[in-house]
N, C-alpha and C positions, 0 to 999 in steps of 0.2 A: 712458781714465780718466773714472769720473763726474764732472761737473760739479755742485757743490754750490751749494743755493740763495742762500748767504752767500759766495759770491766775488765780485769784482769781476769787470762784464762788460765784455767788449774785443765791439769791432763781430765779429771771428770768434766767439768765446767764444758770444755770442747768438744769433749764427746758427745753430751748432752744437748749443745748447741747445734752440732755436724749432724748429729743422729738420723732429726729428721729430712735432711735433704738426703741421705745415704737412704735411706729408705724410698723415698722420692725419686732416684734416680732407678731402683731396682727394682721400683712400678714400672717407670717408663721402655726399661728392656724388659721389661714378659710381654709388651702387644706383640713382638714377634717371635717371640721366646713360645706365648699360647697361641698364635698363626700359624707356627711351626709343626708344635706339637698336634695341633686338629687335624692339619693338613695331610699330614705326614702318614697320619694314625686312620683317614676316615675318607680323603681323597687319595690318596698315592706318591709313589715315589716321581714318576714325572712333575705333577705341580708342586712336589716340594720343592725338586731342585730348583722348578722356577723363583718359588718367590724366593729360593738364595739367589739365585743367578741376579735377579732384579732387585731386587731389596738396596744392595750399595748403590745404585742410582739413586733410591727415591730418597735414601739419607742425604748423597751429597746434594739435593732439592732443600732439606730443609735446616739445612746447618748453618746456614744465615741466623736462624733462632738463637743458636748457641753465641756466634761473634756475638749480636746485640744484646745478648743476655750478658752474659762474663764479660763482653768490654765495657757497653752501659753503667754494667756494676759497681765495675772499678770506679768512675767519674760520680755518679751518683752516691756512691758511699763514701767517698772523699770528701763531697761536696754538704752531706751530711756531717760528716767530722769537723767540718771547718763552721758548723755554726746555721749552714744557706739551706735551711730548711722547703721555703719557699721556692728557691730555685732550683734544689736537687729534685720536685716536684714538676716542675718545669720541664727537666731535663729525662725524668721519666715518662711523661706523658708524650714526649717528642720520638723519644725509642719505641714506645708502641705504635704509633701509628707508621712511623718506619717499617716496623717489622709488620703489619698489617699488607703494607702497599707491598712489600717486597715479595712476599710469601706470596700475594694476589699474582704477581706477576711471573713471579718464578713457575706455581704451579700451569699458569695457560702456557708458558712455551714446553715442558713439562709433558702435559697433556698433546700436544703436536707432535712430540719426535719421541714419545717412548716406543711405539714400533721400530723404527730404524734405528733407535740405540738396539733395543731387545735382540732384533737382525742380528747387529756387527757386534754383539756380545756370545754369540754362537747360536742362538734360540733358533729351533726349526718345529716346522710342522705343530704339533699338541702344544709342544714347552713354548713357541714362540708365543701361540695363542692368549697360554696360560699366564706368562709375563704381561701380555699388554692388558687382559683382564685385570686381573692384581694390581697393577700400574695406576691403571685410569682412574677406579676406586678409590685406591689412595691419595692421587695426587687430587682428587676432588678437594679433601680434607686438611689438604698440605698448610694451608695459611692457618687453621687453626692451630697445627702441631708447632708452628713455628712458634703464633703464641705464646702457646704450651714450655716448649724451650724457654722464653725469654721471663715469662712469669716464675719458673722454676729458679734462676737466681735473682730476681727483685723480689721476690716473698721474703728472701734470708736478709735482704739488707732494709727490709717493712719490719725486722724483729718480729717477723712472723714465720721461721720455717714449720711449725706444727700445723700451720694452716693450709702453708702450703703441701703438706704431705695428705693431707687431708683431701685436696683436691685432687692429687695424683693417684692416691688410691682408689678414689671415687672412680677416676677414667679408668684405673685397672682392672675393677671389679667390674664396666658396665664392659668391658673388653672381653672377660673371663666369660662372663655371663653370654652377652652376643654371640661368643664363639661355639658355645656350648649347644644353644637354640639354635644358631643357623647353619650351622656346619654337622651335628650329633646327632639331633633332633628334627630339625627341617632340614632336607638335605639340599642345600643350596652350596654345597660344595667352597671349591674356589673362592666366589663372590661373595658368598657366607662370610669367611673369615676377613676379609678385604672392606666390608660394609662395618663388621665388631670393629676394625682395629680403629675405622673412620669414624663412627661412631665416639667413641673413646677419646681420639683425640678432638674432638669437640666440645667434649666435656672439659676436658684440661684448656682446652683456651677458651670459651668463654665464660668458666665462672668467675673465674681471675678478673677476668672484665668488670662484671656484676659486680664482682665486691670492692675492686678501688675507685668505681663510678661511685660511690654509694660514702656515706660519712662512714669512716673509721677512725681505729684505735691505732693502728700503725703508724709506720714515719712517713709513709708514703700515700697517695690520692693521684688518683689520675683527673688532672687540672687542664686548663686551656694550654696547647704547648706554646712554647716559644719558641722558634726555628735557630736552630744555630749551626751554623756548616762547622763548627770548629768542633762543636759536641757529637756529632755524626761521624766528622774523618779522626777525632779522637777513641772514638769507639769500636770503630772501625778497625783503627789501628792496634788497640786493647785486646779488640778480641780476635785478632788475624791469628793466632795461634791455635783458638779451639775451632776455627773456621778451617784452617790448615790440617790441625789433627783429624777432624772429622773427614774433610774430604780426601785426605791422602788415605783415611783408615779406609775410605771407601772405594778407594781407586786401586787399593792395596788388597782389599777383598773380589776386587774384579781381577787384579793380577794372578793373583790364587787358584779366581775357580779357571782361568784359561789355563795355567798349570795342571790343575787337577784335572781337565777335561782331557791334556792332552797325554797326560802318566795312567789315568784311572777312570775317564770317560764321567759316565751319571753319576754313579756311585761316591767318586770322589767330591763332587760339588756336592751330594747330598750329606756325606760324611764332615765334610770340612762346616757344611749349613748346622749342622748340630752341632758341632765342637765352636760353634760362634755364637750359638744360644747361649750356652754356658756361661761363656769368654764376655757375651754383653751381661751377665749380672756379675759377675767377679770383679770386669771394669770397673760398673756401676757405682762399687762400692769407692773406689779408688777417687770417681771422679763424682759421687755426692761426698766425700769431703772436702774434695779442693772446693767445690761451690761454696758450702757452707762454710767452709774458715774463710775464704778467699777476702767476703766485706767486711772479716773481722782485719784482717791485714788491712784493706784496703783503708780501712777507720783509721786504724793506731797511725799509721804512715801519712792518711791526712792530718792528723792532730800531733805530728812530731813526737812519737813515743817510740824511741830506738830500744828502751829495754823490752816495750811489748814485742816487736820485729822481732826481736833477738830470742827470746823465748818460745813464740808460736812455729818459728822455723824449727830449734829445738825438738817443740815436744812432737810438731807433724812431724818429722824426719824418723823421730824412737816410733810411732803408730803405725805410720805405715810401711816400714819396714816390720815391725811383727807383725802385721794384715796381709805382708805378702808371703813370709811363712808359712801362716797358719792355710793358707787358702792352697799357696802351692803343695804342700801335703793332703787340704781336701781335694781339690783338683783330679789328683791321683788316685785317692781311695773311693769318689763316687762314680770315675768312668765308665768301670761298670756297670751296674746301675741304668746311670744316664746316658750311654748307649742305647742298651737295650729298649729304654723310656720310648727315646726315639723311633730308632730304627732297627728293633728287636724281631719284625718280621722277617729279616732276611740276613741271612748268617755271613755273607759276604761282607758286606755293606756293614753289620753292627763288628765284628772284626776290625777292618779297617777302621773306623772311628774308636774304637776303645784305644786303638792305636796309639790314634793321633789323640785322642783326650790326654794320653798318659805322658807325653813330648810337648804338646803344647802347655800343658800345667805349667814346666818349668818358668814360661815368661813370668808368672804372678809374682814372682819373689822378686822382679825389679820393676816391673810397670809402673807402680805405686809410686814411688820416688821420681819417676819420671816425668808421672801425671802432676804430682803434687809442684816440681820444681819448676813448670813449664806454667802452674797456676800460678805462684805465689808471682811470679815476675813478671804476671799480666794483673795481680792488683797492686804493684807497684807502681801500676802504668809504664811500665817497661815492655811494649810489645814487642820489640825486635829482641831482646832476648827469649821472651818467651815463644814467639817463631821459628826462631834456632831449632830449638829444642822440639819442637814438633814435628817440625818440616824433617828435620834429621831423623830422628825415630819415628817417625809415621809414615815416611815416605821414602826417602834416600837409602835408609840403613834395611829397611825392610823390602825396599825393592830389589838391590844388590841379593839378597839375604834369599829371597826365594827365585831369584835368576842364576844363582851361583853353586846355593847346596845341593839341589836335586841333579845339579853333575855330577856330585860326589857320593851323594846318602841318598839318592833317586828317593823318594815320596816323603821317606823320614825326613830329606832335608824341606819340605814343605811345613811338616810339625815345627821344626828346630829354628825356622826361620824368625819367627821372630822373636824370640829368647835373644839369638845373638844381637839382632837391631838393640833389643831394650841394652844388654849388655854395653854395647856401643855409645847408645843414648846418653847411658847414666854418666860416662866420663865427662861427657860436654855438661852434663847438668852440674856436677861438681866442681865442675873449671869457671862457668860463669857464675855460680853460685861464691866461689871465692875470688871472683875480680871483683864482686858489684857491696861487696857486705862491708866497706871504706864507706861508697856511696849511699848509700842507705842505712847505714846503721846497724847492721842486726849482726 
């Protein structure tokens, strides 16, 4: 039976509901998680490092998805809780085409300057090569991905997230699958894997399309829009946090590998590229649940229900603090392993990265809390707090963090750097987390 956005949630009930976006989210990190893995295992350690060294550009390309995903959200499930069925419809069909034109545009400038980004990111000779390959590929595909993004949280506020997992695994498997044949089996190498991952993300944006063009059973239809600036710069502003998180997380992975290039050379970008496969499904999990509660927040708070508020911060707070437990103990005991997975050909290189698996685990046991407090107070429609909160651990705290420990812990402080940022993070989440709970209620 569906679970409606206006029920009361029981600790099973939300997990239930959450399930499938968490799932959903730990599709969408294997396209580079199985890029990785092909690459790594069937082209070589040079184009690996590439598609690490370039990969945090083509993200901060398509994070735009995420702002108008998670801030749209917030306003259209609000706007749903308040009764405006017809115009929370309105209001979504206005976000997609947004996010359509944007993604169009983002990817052609995209496509013009990823060589001279590639350049001024260290890339010479082969790896430069092998970056602008990979690059172009993918930013072909980028306006789909963004899609992709923004349909991932309107499925959960359509009281459709099983549908929406539904789709994401579809891209996952034709991703898994493409990788397999073009990169295994035809050896089209590089472009192989770069073609699966674009592929894939096409799949994820437009069946989403297909189906809310189409009559359904959900709350939501993609309808005639109606333009509103105040619905755009509100969403905007909504989702300025996971538009921040993501791009700081990617500015923050390019500060890393010029770190590592200049402690550890190839090796370290390729080490650190694996220990961030991981680290995107561990995330994943963290941030398909903020998606998935996020429109349940966002409901109860449009319909004036301060005991729901107060409850779902509650029982997220007990979940995903034991999710980061349990993870940062697995973290640790699959290192092994998932080294070797990697980059088990060369003793060097799987060394160092079991390393850093075993130092970076530690952040899991706070990230979650961080992800989750930095969501709730963007479907409050509190974007500047939730900004805060990004910006400071996603960018600030974890820039200081690996500019300052590999003085002291030389390469270890590369691993340890961001544990301390999350450390850092979580006091400001708990600080506004206790000025804001007068004003809202929870």
């Amino acid at each position: 039976m569906r679970i409606q956005l206006s029920e009361h949630f029981t600790y099973g009930k939300l997990l239930r509901f959450t399930f499938p976006s968490i799932v959903m989210m730990i599709f969408t990190s294997i396209y580079s998680v199985v890029d990785g893995l092909f690459v790594s295992n069937f082209v070589g350690k040079t184009a690996f490092a590439a598609v690490n060294l370039v990969y945090p550009v083509l993200m901060i390309l398509g994070t735009v998805g995420f702002m108008i995903g998670t801030g749209g959200t917030a306003i259209v499930a609000k706007t749903l809780g308040q009764g405006k069925r017809e115009e929370a419809n309105q209001y979504f069909s206005l976000l997609v085409c947004a996010a359509a034109t944007g993604g169009t545009v983002i990817s052609l400038l995209g496509l013009l300057f990823i060589r001279p980004v590639s350049a001024a990111l260290g890339a010479q000779g082969a790896m430069l090569e092998d970056c602008v390959l990979y690059g172009r590929i993918i930013l072909a595909a980028n306006p789909f991905f963004v899609l992709q993004l923004v349909f991932q949280s309107f499925f959960v506020s359509a009281e459709k997230p099983k549908l929406g997992l539904a789709v994401i695994v579809g891209a996952g498997l034709t991703n898994i699958v493409m990788d397999a044949l073009l990169v295994a089996v035809f050896p089209l190498g590089l472009a192989g894997a770069a073609v699966a991952t674009a592929m894939s993300q096409m799949v994820g944006g437009l069946v989403p399309i297909i189906y809310f063009l189409r009559e359904n059973n959900s709350l939501l239809r993609l309808t005639k829009p109606k333009y509103s600036g105040w619905v755009l710069a509100k969403t905007c502003s909504n989702g300025s946090s996971e538009l921040m998180s993501n791009v700081s997380s990617s500015l923050v992975g390019i500060l890393y590998n010029f770190q590592l290039m200049r402690l550890a050379g190839e090796d370290g970008v390729a080490a650190y590229g694996a220990i961030m496969y991981v680290s995107f499904i561990f995330a994943a999990i963290f941030l398909g649940y903020a998606i998935g509660s996020a429109p349940v927040v966002s409901y109860h708070y449009g319909a004036a229900h301060g005991g729901e508020l107060k409850s779902l911060l509650r029982k997220s707070t007990v979940l995903t603090a034991v999710a980061g437990a349990v993870m940062a103990a697995a973290g640790t005991a699959v290192s092994v392993p998932l080294a070797h997975l990697f980059v088990g050909y060369d003793r060097d290189l799987y060394e160092l990265t079991v390393r850093g698996f075993q130092l970076y685990a530690l952040s899991y046991l706070l990230c979650g809390l961080n992800i989750f407090g930095s969501a709730f107070f963007t479907a409050l429609n509190n974007g500047l707090a939730s900004a805060v909160v990004s910006f400071l651990r996603t960018l600030v705290f974890q820039c200081a963090s690996v500019l300052v420990l590999p003085i002291f812990l030389d390469i270890d402080g590369i691993w340890l750097a961001i544990s301390v940022a999350e450390a850092a993070a979580l006091v400001v989440t708990l600080a506004l987390l206790a000025k804001y709970r007068k004003v809202y209620g929870y």
